[in-house]
N, C-alpha and C positions, 0 to 999 in steps of 0.2 A: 267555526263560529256559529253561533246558535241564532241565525237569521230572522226565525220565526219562531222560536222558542226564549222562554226566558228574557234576558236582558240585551242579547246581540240585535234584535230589531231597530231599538234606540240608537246603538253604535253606527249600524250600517247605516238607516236611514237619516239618522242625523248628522252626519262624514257628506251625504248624499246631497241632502237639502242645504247645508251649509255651503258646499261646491257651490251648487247654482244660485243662493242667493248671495256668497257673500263672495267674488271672486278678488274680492281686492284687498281681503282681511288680511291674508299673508303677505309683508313685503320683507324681502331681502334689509340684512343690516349694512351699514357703509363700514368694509372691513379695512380701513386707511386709518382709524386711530382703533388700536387696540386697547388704547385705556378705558377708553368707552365702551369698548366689548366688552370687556371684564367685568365694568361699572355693570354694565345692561345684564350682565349674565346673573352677576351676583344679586341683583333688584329680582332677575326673574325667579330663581331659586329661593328666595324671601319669598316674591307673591305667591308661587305654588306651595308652599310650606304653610303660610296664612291659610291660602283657600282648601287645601285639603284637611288642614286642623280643623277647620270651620265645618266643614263635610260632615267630617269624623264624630264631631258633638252633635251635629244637628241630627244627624242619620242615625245616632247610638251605634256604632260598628266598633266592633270586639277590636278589632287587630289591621293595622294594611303598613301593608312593605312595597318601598316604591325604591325603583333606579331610572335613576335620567342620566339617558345616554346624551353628552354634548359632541359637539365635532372633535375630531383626532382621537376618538375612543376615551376619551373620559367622562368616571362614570362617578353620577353623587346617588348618596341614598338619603331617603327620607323616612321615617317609620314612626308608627301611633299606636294606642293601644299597647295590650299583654297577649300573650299565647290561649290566657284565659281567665274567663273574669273571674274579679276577686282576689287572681293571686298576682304577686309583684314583678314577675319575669318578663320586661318588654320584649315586642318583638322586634328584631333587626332586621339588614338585609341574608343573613343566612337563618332564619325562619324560614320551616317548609311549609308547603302547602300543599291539595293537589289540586290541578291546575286544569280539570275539565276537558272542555273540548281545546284548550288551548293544544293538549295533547297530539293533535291533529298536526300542528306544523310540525313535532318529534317526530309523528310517523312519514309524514313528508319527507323529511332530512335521509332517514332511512331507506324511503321508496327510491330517491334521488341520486342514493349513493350505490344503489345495488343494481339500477338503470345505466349510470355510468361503467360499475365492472360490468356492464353486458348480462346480467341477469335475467334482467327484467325489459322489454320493450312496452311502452305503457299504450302504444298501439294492438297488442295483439290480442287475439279473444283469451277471454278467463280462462276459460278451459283447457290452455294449454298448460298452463300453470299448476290448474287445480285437479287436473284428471289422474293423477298418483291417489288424492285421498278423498275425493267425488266417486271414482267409479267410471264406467263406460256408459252409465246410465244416470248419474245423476247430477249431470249439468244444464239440464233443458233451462231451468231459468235461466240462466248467465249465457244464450242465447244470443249474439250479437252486443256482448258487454265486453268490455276494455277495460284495464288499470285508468287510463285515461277516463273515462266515462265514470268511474268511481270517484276517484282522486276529485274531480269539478263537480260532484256530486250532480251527475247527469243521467246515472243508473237506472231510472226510477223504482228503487227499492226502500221500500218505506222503512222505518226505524222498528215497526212492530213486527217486521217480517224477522228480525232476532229476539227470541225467546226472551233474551234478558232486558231487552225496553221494550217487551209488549206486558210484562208480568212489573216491572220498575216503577213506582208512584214517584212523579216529578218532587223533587224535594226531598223525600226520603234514602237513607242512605240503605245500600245495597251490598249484603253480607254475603252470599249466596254464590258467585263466583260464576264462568261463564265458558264452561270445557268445550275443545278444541272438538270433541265430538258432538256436544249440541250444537255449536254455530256451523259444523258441516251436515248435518242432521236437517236444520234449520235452510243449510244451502240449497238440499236437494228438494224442501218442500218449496222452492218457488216456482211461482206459474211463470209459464214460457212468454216472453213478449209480447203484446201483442202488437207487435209491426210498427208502432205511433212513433213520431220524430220525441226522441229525448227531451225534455224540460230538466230545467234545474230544479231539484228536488232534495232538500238539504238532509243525509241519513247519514246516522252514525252506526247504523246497522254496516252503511256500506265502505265505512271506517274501518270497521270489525273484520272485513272481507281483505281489506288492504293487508293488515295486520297477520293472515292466515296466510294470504299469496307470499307474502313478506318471509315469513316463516319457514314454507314450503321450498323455495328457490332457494334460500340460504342453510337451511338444516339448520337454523337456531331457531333459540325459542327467544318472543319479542324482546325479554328482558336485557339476553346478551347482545342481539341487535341496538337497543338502547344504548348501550354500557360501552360496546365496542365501535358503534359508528356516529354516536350522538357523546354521550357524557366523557369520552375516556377521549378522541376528538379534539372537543374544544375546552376542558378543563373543570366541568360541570359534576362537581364532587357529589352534590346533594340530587341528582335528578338519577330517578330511575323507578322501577316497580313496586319493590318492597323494601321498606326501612330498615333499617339497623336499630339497635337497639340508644345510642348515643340522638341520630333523625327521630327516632321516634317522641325524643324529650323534644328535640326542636320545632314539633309539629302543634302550628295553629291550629285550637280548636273552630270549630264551622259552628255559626251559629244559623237558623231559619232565617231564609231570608224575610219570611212575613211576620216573626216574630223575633226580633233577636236577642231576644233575653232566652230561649231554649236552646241547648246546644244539640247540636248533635254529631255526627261520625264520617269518617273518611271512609266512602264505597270501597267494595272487592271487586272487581269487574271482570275479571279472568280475560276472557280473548276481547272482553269490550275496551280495555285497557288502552289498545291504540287510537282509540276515538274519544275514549272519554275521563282516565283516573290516574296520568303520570301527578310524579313528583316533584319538586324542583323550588328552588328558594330566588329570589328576586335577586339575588349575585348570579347564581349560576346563569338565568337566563340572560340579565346582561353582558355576560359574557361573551354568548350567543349571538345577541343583538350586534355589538362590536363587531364579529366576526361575521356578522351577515351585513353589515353594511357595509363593511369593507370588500363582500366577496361582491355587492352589486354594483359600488363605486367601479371595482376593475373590471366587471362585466361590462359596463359599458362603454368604459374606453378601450380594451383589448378584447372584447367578446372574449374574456377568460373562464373558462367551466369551472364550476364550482357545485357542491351536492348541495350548497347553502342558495344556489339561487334557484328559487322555486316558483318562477312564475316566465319560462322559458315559452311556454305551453297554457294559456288560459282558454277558458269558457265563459261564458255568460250566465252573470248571478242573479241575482232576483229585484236589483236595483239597475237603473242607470248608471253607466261609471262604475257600475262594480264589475269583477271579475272572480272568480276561480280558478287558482293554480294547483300547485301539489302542496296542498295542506295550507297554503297563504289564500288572502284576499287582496286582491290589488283594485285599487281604490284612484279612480280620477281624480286631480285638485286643479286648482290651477297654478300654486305654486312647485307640480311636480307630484310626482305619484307617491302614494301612500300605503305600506304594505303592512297587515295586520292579523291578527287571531285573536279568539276571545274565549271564554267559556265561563258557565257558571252553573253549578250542581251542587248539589247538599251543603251549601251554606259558603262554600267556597265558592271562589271568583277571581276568573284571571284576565289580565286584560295586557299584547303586548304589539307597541303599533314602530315604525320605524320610518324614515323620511329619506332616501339618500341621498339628494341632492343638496336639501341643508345638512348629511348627517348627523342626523337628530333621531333619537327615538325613547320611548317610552315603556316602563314595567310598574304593572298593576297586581298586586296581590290581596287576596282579604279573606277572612273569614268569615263572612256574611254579604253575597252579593243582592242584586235587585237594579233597580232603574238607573239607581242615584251612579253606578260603579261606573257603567259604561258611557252614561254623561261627563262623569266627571275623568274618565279616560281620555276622551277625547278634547275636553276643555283642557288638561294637560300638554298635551299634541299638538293642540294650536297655539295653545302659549309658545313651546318649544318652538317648532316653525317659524312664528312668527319675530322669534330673537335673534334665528340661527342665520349665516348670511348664506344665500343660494350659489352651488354653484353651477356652472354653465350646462353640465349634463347630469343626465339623472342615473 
């Protein structure tokens, strides 16, 4: 989630400020007549359709694909716009997109699932990891760093310390691609620690780094890590690195987000890929959704292991109440905690948040993000919440 870049600032600190001023916004529904739930559910799914049409016209946005997850895994969609202006092809919910930093909780999933076969310990130094394709000599940055210390973006590795977001113009898309020998290249030119207690310091360089370790310990490359422990998995036909030629018709065009009448292109990101440029259509990830709320529901009544539950292990985010897990943000409320990811890059924009105490959650897709995205993610979210009836454990 892009905290301090972009549109995730809005998200995070508005999740934030809302906590504390409004703790009474959420209440449980009275679930003893279910006809009234239905009534209330079906009213709420009218007002979100009203208010994002309203969005949609007011903001001029090309294209947005939405899935609302309700309790016991059922899932509605909503969709506006075409794939691209001018021509008559709406988009649905298997419209693809790429999905930014949303990316991040994918490579999560994968960090989580290669920790569990014993791979990966997210405690140990990088370099025991990375010393096959570093060298004997060139891990001095990575210095008293962890997968952990990555993962919560605790590293302090800035995002320019990767060749490809120090040379990347925000906005523009990036054709260029991003070899496995320049991001090690890139590894060996970091300076050594200098001793200072870690801060959270939000990098997608150090996404890119996950992504490599990921790589290295498994002898695959990201893509089939995707395919085989993320999309093939949980049922996610349309998520992954590079399109087929059938996805490729299905792909929303991104329009600028400061202008959106210009269109423009889905980045190449090569090993930036796991931080910043997967695939993936608003079905697929609700599928995901379902399936991670379900794996948090039974975490917390049977503390049951799941690779879907990524927030085992947080740090401290840049907010109160916030958190960093492995690739989620877990988010304080008071009607129960709130777990999310966001991203938004070359005109694209993803936004996908989950509740599981009400088992509720949300999926944002668009091709043209900004302010308005992540405002109105979150005015989604609370609607939802506030429909869903809570139950006893989170």
């Amino acid at each position: 989630m892009k905290v301090f870049q972009l549109s995730s600032a809005a998200v995070i600190f508005a999740m934030t400020a809302a906590c504390a001023a409004q703790p009474d916004a959420v209440e449980a529904v009275d679930a003893s007549n279910e006809g009234q739930m239905e009534q209330a559910s079906d009213e709420l799914l009218q007002s979100m359709d009203s208010r994002l049409a309203t969005l949609v016209r007011d903001e001029n946005i090309p294209s947005l694909s939405v899935a609302v997850v309700r309790p016991g895994g059922n899932i509605e969609y909503l969709s506006y716009g075409a794939k691209r202006r001018g021509q008559d092809a709406p988009v649905d919910e298997n419209t693809i997109y790429q999905i930014a930093s949303l990316s991040k909780l994918l490579t999560g999933v994968i960090t989580n699932s290669l920790r569990r076969d014993g791979l990966i310990d997210l405690d140990a130094p990088l370099t025991t990891y990375l010393a096959p394709v570093l060298g004997r000599d060139g891990g001095e940055g990575l210095a008293g760093l962890t997968m952990a210390k990555l993962l919560h973006h605790h590293a302090d590795i800035p995002n320019e310390a990767c060749s490809l977001y120090a040379k990347r113009v925000d906005g523009e898309p990036w054709f260029d691609g991003y070899s496995r020998d320049a991001l090690i290249s890139d590894i060996r030119k970091l300076p050594a620690p200098d001793g200072a207690p870690s801060e959270f310091s939000y990098s997608n360089c150090g996404y890119a780094i996950v992504g490599l370790v990921d790589e290295v310990v498994s002898g695959q490359p990201y893509a089939a890590l995707l395919q085989n422990r993320v999309a093939a998995r949980y049922g996610m036909q349309d998520t992954g690195v590079v399109l087929s030629g059938d996805q490729e018709n299905r792909l929303a065009t991104p329009y600028r987000k400061n202008d959106k009448q210009v269109a423009t292109q889905a980045s190449v990101m090569g090993m930036g890929t796991p931080a910043s440029a997967v695939y993936a259509s608003a079905r697929d990830l609700a599928k995901l959704q379902v399936k991670q709320l379900e794996a948090y529901r039974n975490h917390a009544d049977k503390a049951a292991a799941s690779d879907l539950v990524l927030s085992e292990v947080t740090a401290t985010g840049p907010a109160e109440n916030v958190r960093f897990g492995t690739g989620i943000i877990e988010v304080g409320h008071p009607a129960g905690k709130i777990y999310l990811h966001d991203g938004d890059a070359d005109g694209f924009a993803s936004f996908y948040a989950f509740a599981p105490q009400q088992d509720v959650g949300i999926v944002l897709l668009t091709g043209s993000g900004g302010q308005w995205f992540g405002d109105a993610g979150m005015e989604m979210m609370t609607m939802l919440m506030a429909d869903a009836p809570a139950s006893p454990k989170e």
